[in-house]
C-alpha positions in Angstrom: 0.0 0.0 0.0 2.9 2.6 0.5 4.6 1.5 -2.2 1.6 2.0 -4.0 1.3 5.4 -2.7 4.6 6.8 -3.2 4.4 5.4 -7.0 1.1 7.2 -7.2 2.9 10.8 -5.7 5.5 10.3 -7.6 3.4 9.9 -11.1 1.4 13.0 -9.9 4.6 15.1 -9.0 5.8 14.4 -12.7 2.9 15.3 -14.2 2.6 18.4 -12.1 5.7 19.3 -14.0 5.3 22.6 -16.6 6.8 20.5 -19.7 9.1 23.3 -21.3 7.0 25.4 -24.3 8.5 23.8 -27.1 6.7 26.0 -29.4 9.3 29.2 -28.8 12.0 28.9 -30.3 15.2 31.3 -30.1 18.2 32.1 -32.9 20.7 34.7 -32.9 22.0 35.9 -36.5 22.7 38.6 -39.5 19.5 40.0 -40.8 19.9 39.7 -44.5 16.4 40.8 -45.6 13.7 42.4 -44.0 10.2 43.7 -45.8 8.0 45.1 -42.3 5.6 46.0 -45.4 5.0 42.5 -46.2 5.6 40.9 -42.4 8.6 39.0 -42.8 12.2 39.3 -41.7 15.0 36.4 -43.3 17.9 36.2 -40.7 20.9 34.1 -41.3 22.4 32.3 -37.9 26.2 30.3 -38.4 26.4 27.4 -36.0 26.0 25.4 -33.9 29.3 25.3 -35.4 29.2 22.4 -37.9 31.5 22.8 -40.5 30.8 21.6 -44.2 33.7 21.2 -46.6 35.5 23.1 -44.8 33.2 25.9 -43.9 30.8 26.6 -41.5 27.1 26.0 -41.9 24.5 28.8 -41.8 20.7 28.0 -41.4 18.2 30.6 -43.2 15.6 31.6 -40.7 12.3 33.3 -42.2 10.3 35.1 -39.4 6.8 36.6 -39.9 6.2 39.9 -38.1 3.2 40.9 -36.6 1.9 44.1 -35.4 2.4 42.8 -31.8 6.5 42.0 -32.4 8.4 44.0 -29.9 11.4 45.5 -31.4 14.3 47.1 -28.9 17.5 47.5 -28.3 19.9 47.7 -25.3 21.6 50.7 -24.8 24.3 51.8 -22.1 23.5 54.7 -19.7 24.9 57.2 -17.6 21.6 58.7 -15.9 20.6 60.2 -12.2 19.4 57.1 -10.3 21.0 54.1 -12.1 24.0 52.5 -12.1 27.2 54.2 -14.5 27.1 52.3 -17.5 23.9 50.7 -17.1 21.6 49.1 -19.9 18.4 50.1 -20.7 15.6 48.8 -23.1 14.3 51.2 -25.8 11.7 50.5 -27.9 12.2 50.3 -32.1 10.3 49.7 -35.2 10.1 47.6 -37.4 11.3 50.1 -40.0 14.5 50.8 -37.3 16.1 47.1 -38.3 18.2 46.9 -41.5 19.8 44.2 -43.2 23.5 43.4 -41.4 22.0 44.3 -37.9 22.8 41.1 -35.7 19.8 40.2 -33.7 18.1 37.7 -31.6 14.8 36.6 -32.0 12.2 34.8 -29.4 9.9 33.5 -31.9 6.8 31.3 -31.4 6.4 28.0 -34.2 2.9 28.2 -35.4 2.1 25.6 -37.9 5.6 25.2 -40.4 6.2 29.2 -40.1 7.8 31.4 -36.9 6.2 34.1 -36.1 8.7 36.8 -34.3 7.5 37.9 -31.2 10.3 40.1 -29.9 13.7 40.5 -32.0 16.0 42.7 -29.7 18.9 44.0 -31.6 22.5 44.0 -30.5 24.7 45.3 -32.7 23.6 47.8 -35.5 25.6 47.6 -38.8 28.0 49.9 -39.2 27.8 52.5 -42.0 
């Protein structure tokens, strides 16, 4: 009967478990194209450092955009009230990313298509 028990808590403590959200997905990369016109964004991530005849592989990610993807970007701070050199959020467009910006997107899979839902940028091309 104990034995019974604990095999019976222990079933229901697994279950109880959050299984991780396997639907979000997250990629760091170049963006090579991005049309916020037509709600997609194509950014090109190297890794996980697989090499391929002597060169290292790069997967193509297409992202849809929404109305409700967060864009922003981390900026460093010298402000009354917060620590020297301290980041802050700030909010972008759509319009504010350009191709050769390296970003990371937290994008949700629904159906065969990710759909952005933030893309924070990191480093803005230079030029």
């Amino acid at each position: 009967m104990t034995r019974a028990l604990l095999g019976l808590s222990l079933v229901l403590a697994v279950g109880a478990v959050a299984p991780a959200d396997a639907e979000t997905v997250r990629f760091s990369g170049t963006v090579t194209e991005i049309d916020a016109a037509a709600g997609s964004m194509v950014v090109e991530e190297i890794g996980p450092w697989i090499q391929s005849r002597g060169a290292h592989v790069v997967s193509e990610h297409v992202v849809a955009l929404q109305p409700s993807t967060k864009f922003v970007v981390f900026i460093r701070v010298d402000a009354p009230g917060r620590f020297a050199g301290d980041f802050v959020e700030v909010a972008l467009e759509a319009t504010d990313v350009s191709p050769g910006d390296f970003v990371t997107v937290e994008a949700s899979r629904e159906g065969d298509r990710l759909v952005a839902v933030t893309v924070t940028v990191a480093e803005r091309r230079s030029g």
